[in-house]
PQR file of N, CA, C, O and H, with PARSE charges and radii, in Angstrom:
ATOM      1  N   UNK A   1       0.843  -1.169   0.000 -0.4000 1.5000
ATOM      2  CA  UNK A   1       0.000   0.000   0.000 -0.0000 2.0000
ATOM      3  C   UNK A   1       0.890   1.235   0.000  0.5500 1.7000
ATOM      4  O   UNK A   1       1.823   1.239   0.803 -0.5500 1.4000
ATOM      5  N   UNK A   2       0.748   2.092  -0.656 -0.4000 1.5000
ATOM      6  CA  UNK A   2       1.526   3.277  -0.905 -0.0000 2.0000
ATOM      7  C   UNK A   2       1.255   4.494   0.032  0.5500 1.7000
ATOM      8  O   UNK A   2       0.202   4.485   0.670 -0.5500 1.4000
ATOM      9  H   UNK A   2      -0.010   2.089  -1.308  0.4000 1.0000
ATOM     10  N   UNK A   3       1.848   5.212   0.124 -0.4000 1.5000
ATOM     11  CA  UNK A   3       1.651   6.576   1.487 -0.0000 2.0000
ATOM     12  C   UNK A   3       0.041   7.307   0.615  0.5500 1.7000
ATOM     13  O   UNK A   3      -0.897   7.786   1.253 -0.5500 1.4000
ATOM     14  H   UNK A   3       2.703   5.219  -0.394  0.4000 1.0000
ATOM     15  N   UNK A   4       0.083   7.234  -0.543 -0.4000 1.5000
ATOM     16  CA  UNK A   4      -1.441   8.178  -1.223 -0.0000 2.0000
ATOM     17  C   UNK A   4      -2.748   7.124  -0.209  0.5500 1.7000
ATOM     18  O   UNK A   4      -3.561   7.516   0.628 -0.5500 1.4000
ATOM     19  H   UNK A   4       0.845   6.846  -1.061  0.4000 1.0000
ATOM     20  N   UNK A   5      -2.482   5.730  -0.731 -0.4000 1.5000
ATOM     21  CA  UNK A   5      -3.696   4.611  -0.132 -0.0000 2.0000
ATOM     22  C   UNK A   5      -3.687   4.810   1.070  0.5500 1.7000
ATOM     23  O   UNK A   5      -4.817   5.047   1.497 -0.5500 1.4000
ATOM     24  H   UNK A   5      -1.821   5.412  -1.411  0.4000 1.0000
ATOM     25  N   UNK A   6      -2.789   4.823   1.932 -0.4000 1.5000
ATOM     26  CA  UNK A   6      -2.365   5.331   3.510 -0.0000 2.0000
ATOM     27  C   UNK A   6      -3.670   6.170   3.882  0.5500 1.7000
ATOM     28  O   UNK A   6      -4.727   5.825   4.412 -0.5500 1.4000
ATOM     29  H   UNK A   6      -1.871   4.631   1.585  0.4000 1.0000
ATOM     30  N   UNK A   7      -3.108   7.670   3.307 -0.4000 1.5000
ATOM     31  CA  UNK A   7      -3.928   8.553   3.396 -0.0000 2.0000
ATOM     32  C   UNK A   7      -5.527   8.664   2.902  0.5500 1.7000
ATOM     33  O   UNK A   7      -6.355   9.316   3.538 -0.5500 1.4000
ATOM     34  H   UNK A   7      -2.250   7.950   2.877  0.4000 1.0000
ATOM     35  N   UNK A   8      -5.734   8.170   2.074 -0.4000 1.5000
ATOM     36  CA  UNK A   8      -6.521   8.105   1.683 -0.0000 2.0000
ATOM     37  C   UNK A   8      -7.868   7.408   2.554  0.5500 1.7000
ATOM     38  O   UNK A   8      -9.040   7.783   2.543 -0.5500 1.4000
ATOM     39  H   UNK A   8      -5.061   7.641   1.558  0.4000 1.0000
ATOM     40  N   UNK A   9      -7.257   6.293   3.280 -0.4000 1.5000
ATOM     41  CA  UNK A   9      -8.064   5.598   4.313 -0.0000 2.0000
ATOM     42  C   UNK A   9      -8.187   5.792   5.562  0.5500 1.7000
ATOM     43  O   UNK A   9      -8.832   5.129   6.375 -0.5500 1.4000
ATOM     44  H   UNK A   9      -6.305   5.989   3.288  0.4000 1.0000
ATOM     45  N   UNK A  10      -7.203   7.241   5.804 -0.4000 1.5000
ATOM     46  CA  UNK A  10      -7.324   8.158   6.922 -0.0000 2.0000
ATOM     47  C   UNK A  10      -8.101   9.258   7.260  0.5500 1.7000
ATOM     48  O   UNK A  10      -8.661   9.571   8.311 -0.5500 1.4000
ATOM     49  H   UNK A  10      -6.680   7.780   5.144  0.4000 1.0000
ATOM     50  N   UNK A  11      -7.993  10.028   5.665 -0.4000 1.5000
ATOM     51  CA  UNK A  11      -8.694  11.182   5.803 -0.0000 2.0000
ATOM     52  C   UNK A  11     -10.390  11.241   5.439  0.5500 1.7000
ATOM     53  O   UNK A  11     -11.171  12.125   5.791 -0.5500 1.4000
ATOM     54  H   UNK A  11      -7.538   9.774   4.811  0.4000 1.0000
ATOM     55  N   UNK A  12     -10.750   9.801   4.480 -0.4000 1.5000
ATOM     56  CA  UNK A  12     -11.879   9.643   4.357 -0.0000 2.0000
ATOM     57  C   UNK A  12     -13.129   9.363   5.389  0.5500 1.7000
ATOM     58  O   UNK A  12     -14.321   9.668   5.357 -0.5500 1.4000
ATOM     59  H   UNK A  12     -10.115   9.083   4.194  0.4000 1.0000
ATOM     60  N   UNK A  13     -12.292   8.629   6.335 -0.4000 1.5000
ATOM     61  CA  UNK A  13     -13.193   8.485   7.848 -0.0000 2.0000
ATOM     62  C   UNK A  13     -13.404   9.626   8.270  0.5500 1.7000
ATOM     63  O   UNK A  13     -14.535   9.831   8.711 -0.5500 1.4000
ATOM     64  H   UNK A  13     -11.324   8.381   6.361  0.4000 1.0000
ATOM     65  N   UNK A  14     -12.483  10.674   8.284 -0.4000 1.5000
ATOM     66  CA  UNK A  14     -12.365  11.940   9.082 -0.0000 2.0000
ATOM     67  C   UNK A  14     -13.362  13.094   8.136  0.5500 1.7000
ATOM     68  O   UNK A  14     -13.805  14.120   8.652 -0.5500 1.4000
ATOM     69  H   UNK A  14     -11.565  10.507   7.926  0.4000 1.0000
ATOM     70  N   UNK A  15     -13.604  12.726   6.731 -0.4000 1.5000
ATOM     71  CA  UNK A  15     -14.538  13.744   6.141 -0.0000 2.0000
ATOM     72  C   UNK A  15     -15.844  13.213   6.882  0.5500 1.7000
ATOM     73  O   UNK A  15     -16.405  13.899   7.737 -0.5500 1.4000
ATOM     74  H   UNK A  15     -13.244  11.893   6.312  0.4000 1.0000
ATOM     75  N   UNK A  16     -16.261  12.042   6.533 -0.4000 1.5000
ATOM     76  CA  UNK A  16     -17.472  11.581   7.235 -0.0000 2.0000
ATOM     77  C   UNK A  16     -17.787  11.678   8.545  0.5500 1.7000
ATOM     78  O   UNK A  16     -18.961  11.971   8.775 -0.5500 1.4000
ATOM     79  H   UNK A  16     -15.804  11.485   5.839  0.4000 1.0000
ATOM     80  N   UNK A  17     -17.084  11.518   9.447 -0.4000 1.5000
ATOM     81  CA  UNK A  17     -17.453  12.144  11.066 -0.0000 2.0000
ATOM     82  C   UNK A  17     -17.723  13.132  10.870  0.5500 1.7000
ATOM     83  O   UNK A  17     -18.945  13.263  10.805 -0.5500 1.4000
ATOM     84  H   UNK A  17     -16.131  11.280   9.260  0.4000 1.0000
ATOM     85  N   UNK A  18     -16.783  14.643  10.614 -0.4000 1.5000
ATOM     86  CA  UNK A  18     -17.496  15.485  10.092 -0.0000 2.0000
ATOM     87  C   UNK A  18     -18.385  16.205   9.685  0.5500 1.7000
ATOM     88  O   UNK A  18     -18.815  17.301  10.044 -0.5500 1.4000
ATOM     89  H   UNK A  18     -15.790  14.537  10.667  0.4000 1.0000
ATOM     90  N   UNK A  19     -18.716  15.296   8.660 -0.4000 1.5000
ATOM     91  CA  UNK A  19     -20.468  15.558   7.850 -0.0000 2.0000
ATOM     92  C   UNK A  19     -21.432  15.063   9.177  0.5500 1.7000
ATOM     93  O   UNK A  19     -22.545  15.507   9.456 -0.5500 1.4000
ATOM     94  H   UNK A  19     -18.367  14.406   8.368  0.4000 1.0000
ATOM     95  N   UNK A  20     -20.769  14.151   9.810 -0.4000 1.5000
ATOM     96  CA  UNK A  20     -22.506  13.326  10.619 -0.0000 2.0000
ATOM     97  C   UNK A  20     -22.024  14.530  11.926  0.5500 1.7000
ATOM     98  O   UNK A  20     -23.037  15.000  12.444 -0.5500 1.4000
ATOM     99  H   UNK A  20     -19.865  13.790   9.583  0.4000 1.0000
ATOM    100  N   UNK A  21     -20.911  15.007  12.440 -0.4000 1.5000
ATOM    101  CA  UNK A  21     -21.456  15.968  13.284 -0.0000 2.0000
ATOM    102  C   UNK A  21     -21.285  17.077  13.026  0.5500 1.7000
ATOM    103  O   UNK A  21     -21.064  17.748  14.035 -0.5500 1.4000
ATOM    104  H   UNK A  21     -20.088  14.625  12.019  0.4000 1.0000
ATOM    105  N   UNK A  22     -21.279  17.735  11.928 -0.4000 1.5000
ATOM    106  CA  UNK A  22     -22.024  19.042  11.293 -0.0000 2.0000
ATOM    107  C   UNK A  22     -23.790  18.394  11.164  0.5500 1.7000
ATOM    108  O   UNK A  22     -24.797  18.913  11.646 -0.5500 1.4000
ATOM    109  H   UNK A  22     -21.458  17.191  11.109  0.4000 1.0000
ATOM    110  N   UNK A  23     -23.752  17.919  10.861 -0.4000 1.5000
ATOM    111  CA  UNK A  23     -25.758  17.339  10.622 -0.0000 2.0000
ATOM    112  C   UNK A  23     -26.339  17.318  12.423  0.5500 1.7000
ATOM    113  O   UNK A  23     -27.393  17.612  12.987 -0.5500 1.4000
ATOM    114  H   UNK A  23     -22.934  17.498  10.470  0.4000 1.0000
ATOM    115  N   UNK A  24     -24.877  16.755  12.895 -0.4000 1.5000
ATOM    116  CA  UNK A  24     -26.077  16.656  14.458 -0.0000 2.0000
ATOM    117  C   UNK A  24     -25.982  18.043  14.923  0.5500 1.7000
ATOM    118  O   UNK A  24     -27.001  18.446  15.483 -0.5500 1.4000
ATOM    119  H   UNK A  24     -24.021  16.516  12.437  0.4000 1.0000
ATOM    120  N   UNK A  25     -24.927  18.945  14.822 -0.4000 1.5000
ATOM    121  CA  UNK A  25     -24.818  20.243  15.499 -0.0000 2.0000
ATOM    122  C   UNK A  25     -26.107  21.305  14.632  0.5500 1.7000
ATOM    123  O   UNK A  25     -26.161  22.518  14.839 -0.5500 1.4000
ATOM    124  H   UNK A  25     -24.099  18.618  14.367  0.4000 1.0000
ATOM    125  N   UNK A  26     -27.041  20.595  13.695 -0.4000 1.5000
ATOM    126  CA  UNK A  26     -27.567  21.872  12.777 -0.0000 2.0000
ATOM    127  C   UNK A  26     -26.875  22.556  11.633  0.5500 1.7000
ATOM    128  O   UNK A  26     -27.338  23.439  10.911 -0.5500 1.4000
ATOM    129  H   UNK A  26     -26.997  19.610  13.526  0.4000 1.0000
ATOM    130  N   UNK A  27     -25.824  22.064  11.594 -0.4000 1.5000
ATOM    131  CA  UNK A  27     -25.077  22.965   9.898 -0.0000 2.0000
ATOM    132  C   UNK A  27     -25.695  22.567   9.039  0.5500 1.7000
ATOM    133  O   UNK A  27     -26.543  23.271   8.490 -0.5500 1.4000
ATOM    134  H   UNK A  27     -25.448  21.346  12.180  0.4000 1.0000
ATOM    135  N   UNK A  28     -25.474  21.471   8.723 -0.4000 1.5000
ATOM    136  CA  UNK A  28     -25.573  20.754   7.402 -0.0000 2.0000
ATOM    137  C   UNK A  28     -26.814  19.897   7.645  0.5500 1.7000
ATOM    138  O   UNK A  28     -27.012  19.089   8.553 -0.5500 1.4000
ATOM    139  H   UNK A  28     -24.785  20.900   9.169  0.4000 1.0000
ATOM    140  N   UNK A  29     -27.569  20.238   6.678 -0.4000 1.5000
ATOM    141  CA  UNK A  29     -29.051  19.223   6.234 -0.0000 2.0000
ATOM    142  C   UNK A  29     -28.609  18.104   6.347  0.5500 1.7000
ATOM    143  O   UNK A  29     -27.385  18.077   6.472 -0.5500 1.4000
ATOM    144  H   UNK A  29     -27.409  20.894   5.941  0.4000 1.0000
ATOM    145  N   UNK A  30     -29.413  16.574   6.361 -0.4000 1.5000
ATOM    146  CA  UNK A  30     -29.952  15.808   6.080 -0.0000 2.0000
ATOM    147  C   UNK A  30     -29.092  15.347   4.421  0.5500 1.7000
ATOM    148  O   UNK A  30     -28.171  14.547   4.260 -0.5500 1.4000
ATOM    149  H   UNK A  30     -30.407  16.596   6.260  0.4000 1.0000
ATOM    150  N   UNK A  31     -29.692  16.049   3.564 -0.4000 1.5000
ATOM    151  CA  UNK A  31     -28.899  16.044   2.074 -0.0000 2.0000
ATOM    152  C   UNK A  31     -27.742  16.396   2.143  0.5500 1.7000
ATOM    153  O   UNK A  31     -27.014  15.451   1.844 -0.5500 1.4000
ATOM    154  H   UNK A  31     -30.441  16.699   3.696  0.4000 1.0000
ATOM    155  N   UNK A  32     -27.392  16.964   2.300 -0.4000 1.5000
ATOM    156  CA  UNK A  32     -26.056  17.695   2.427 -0.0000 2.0000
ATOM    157  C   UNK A  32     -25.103  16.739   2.882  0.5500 1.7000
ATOM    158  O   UNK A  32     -24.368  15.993   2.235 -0.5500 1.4000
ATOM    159  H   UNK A  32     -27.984  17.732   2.544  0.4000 1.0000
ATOM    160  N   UNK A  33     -25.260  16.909   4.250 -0.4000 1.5000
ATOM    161  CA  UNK A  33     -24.351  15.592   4.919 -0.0000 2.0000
ATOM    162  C   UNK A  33     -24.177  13.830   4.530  0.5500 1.7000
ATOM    163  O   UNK A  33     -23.361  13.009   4.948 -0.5500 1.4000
ATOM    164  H   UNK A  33     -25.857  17.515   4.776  0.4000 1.0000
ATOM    165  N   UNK A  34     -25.576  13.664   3.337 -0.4000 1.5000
ATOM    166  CA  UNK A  34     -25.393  12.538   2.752 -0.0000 2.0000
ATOM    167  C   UNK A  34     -24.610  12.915   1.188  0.5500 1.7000
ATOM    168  O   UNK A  34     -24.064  11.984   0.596 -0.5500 1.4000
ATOM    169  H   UNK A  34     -26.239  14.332   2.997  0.4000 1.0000
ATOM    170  N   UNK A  35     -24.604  13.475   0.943 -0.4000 1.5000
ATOM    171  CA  UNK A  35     -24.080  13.712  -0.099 -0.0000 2.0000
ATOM    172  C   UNK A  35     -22.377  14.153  -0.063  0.5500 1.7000
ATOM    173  O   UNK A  35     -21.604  13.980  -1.006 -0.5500 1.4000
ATOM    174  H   UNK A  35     -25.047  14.231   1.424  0.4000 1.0000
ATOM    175  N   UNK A  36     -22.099  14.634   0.990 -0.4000 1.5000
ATOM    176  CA  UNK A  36     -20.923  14.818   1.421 -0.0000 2.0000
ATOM    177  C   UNK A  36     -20.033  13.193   1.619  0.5500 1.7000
ATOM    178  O   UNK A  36     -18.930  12.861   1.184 -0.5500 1.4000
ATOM    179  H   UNK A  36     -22.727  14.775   1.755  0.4000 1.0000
ATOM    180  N   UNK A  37     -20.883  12.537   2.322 -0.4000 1.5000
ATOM    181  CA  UNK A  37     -20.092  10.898   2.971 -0.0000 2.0000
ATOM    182  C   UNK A  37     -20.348  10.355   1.658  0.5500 1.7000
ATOM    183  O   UNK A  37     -19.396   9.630   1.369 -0.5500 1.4000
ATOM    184  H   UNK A  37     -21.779  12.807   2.675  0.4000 1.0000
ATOM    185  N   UNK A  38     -21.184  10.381   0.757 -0.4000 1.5000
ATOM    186  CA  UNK A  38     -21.093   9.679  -0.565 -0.0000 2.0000
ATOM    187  C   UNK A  38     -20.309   9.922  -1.906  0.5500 1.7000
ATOM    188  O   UNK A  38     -20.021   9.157  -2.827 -0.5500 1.4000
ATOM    189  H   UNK A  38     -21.957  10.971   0.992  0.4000 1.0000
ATOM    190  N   UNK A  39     -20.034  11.432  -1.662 -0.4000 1.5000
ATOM    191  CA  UNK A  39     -19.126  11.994  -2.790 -0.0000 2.0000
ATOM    192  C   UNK A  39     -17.604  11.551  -2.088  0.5500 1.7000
ATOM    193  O   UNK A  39     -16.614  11.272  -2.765 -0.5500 1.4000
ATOM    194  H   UNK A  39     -20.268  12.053  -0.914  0.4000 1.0000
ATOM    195  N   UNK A  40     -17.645  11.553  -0.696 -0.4000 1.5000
ATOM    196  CA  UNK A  40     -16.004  11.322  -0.584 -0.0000 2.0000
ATOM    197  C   UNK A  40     -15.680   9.712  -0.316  0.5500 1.7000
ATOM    198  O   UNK A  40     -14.535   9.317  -0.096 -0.5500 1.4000
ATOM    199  H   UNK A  40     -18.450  11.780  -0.146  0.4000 1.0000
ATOM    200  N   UNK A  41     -16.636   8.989  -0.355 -0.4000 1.5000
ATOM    201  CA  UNK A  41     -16.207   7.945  -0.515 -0.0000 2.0000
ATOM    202  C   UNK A  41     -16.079   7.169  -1.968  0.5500 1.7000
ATOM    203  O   UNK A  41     -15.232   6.308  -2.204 -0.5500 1.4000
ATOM    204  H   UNK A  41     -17.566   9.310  -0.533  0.4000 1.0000
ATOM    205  N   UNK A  42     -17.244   7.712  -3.049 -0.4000 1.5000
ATOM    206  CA  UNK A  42     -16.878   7.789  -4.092 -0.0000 2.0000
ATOM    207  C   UNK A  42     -15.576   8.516  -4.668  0.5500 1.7000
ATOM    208  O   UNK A  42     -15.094   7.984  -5.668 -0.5500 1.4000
ATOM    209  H   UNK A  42     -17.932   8.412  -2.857  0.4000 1.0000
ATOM    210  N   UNK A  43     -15.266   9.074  -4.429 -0.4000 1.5000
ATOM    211  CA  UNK A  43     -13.681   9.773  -4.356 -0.0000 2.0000
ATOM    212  C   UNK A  43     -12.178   8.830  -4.321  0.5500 1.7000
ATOM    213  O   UNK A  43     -11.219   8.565  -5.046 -0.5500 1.4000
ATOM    214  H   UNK A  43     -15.657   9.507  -3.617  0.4000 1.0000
ATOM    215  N   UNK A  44     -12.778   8.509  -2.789 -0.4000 1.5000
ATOM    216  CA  UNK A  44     -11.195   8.120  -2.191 -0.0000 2.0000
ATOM    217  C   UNK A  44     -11.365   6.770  -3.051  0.5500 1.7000
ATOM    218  O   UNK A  44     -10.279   6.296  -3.385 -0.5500 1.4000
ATOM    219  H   UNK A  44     -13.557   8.724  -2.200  0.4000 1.0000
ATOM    220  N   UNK A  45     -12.606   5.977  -3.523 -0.4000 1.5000
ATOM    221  CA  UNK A  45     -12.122   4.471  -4.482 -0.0000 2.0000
ATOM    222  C   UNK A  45     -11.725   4.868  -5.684  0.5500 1.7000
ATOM    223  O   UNK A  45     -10.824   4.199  -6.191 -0.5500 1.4000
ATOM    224  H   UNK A  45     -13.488   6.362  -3.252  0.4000 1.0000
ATOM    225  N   UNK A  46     -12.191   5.867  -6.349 -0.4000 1.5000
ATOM    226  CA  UNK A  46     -11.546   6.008  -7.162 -0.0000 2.0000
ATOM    227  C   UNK A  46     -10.270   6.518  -6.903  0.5500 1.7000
ATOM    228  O   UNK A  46      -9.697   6.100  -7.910 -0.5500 1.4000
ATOM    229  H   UNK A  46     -12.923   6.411  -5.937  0.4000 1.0000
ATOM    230  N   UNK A  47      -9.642   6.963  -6.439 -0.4000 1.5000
ATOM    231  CA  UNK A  47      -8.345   7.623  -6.010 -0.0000 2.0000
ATOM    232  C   UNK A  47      -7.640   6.599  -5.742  0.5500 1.7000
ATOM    233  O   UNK A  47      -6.471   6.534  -6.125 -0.5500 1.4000
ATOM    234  H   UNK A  47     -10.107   7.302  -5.622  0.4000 1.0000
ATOM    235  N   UNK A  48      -8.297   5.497  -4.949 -0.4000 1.5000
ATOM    236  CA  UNK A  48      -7.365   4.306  -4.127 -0.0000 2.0000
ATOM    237  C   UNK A  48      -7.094   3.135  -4.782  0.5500 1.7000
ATOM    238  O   UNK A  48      -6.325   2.288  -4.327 -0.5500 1.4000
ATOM    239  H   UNK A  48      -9.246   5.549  -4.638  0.4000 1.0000
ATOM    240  N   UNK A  49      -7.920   2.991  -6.257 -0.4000 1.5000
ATOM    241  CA  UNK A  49      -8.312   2.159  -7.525 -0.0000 2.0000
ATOM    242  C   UNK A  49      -6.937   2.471  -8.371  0.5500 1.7000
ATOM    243  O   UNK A  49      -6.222   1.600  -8.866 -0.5500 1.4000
ATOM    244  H   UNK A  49      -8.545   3.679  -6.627  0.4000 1.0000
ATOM    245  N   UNK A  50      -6.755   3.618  -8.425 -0.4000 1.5000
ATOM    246  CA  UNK A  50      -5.922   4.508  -9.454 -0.0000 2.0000
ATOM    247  C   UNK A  50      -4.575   4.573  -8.834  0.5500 1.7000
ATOM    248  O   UNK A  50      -3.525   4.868  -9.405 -0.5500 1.4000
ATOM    249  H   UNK A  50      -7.337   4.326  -8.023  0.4000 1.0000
ATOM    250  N   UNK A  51      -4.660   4.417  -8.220 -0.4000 1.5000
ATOM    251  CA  UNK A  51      -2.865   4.430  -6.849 -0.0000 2.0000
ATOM    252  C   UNK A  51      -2.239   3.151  -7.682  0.5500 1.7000
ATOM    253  O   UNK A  51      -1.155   2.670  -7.352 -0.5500 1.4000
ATOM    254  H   UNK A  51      -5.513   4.177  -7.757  0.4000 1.0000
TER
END
């Protein structure tokens, strides 16, 4: 596994906590916060596919 895949399986957990507690604090909608954990996990496979 290369230092990009490394990261990649680090920082993706850390967008998604994120999104779910921006949604519980009131920032971020419902949509928003799903669309956030789905775009970055769609992301990091492709990113981690491509490594």
């Amino acid at each position: 596994m290369s230092d990009a895949q490394a990261g990649l399986l680090v920082a993706t957990p850390i967008i998604i906590v994120f999104a779910i507690a921006l949604h519980r604090m009131g920032v971020l909608q419902r949509y928003s916060a799903v669309s956030a954990v789905l775009f970055s996990v769609a992301i990091a496979a492709v990113l981690f596919v491509q490594q």
